[in-house]
C-alpha positions in Angstrom: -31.8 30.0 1.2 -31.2 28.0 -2.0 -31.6 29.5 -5.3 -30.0 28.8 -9.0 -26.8 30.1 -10.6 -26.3 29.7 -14.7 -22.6 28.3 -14.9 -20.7 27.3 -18.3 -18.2 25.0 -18.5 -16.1 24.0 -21.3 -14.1 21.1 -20.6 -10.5 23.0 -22.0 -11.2 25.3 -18.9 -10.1 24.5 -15.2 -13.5 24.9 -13.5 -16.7 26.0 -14.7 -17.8 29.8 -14.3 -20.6 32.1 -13.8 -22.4 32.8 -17.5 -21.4 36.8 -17.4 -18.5 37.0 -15.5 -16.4 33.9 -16.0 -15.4 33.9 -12.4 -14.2 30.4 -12.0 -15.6 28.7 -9.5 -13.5 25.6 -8.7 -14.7 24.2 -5.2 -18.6 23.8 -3.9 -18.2 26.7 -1.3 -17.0 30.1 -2.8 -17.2 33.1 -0.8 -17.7 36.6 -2.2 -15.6 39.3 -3.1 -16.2 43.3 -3.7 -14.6 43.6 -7.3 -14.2 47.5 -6.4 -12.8 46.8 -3.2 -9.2 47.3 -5.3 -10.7 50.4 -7.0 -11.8 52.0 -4.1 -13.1 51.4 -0.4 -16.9 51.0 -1.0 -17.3 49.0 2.6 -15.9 46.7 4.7 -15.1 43.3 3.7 -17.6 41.6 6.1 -20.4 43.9 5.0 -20.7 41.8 1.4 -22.7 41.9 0.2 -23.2 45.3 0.5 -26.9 47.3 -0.1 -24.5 49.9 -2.0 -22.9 48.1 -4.0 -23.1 45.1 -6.4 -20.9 42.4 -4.9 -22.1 39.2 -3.9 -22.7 36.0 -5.4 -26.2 36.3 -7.3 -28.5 33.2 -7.9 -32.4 33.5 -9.2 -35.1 32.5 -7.6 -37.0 30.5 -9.9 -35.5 27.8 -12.9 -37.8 29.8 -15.7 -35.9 33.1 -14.6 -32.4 30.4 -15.1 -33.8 30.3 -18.8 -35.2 33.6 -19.7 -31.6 34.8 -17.9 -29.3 32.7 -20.2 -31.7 33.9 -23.6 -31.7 37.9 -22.7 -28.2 37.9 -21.2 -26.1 36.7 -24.4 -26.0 38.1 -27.7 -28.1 35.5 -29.9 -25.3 33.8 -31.7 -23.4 33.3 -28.4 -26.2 31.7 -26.8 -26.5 29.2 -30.1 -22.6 28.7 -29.9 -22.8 28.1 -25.6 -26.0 26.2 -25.2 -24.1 23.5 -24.9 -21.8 24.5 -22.5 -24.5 26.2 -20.1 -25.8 24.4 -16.8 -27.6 25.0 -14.1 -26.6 24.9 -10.0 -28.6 24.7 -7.5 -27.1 26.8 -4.6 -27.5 27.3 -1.0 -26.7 31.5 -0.1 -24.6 31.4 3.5 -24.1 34.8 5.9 -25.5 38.2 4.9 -27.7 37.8 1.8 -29.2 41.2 0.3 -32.9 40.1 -2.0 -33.8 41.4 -5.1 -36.9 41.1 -7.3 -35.3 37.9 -9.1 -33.1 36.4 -6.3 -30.6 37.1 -3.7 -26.6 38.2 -3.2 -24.7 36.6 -0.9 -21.7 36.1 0.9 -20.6 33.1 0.6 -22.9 30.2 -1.6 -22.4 26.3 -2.1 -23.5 23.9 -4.9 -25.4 21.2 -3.8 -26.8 19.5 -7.2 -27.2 20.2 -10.8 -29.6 19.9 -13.4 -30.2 20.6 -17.3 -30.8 24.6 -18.0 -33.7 24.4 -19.8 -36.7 22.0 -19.2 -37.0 19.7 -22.2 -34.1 16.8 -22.4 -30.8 18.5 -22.9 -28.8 17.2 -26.0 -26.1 14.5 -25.4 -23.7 17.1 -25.3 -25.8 18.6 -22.8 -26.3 15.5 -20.6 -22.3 15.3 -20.8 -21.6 18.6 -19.9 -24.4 18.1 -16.4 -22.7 14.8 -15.1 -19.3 16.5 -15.5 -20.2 19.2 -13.7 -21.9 17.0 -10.9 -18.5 14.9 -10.7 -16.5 18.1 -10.7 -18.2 19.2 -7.7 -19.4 15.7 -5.8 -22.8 16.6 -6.1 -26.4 15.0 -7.5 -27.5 15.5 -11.1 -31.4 16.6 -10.1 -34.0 16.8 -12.1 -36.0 20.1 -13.3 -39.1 18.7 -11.3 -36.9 18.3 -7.8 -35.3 21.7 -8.3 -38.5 23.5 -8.7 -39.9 21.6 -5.5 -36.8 22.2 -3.5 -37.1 25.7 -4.9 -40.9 26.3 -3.5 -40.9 24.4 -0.7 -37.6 26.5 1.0 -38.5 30.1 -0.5 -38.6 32.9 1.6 -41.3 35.6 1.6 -39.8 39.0 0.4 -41.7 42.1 1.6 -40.8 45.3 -0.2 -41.5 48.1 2.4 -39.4 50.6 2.1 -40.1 51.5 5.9 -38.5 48.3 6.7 -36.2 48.5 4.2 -37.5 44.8 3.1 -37.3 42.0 5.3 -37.7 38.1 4.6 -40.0 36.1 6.4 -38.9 32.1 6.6 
């Protein structure tokens, strides 16, 4: 199932990183972790994600959710100061994947393109930041208009019945 994951990168930094939690993400393919698996025993490593618990490697389903994410998530002046840093990445979830209202966890994910966060042109800065990314990963720079198709055309239908504790239709 492909979906989108905000990332950051600045350039000082090995690898780019999820927005909130600055995982670094250094190859295409990244498989999950439980974060409280060194805490305490939650589940079993092969259960991530986990309905339980929050592990999992997130992405949203939709780019305006990538947008409205990046704006509500960081504090104002953060989100001034990392514009320019922020991308998005297109993803394909792998293995058990748990679905949500905006998205999906899952256990393993890899980047297959990238494109500008927000709709209108990116700044030059921006732009920069987008083909690095794509180099750093070997992977296309795409367009907002392919993403959203690639998006739509691939989404899975989410049923929210808690008899069948949701199921996805593909």
């Amino acid at each position: 199932m492909f979906g989108l994951r905000v990332m950051k990168w600045d350039i000082h930094e090995p690898a780019p990183t999820g927005l909130i939690t600055e995982a670094p993400w250094p190859d295409p393919h990244q498989a999950a972790i439980c974060p409280k698996r060194y805490r305490q025993v939650l589940h079993k490593p092969e259960d991530i994600p986990a309905e339980t618990c929050s592990c999992g490697i997130y992405a949203l389903r939709a780019l305006w959710m990538a947008d409205l994410y990046a704006k509500h998530t960081l504090d104002p002046f953060i989100y001034q100061e990392q514009q320019e840093i922020m991308f998005t990445a297109l993803v394909q979830g792998y293995g058990k994947l748990v679905l949500h209202e905006t998205g999906w966890r899952a256990a393993s994910a890899e980047i297959l393109g990238v494109c500008s966060l927000w709709r209108e042109p990116p700044s030059r800065e921006g732009v920069f930041r987008i083909v690095s990314a794509a180099s750093f990963y070997q992977v296309p720079v795409l367009n907002s208009w392919e993403v959203i198709q690639l998006l739509a055309g691939t989404q899975a239908v989410y049923t929210e019945d808690p008899e069948q504790g949701g199921s996805v239709d593909a």
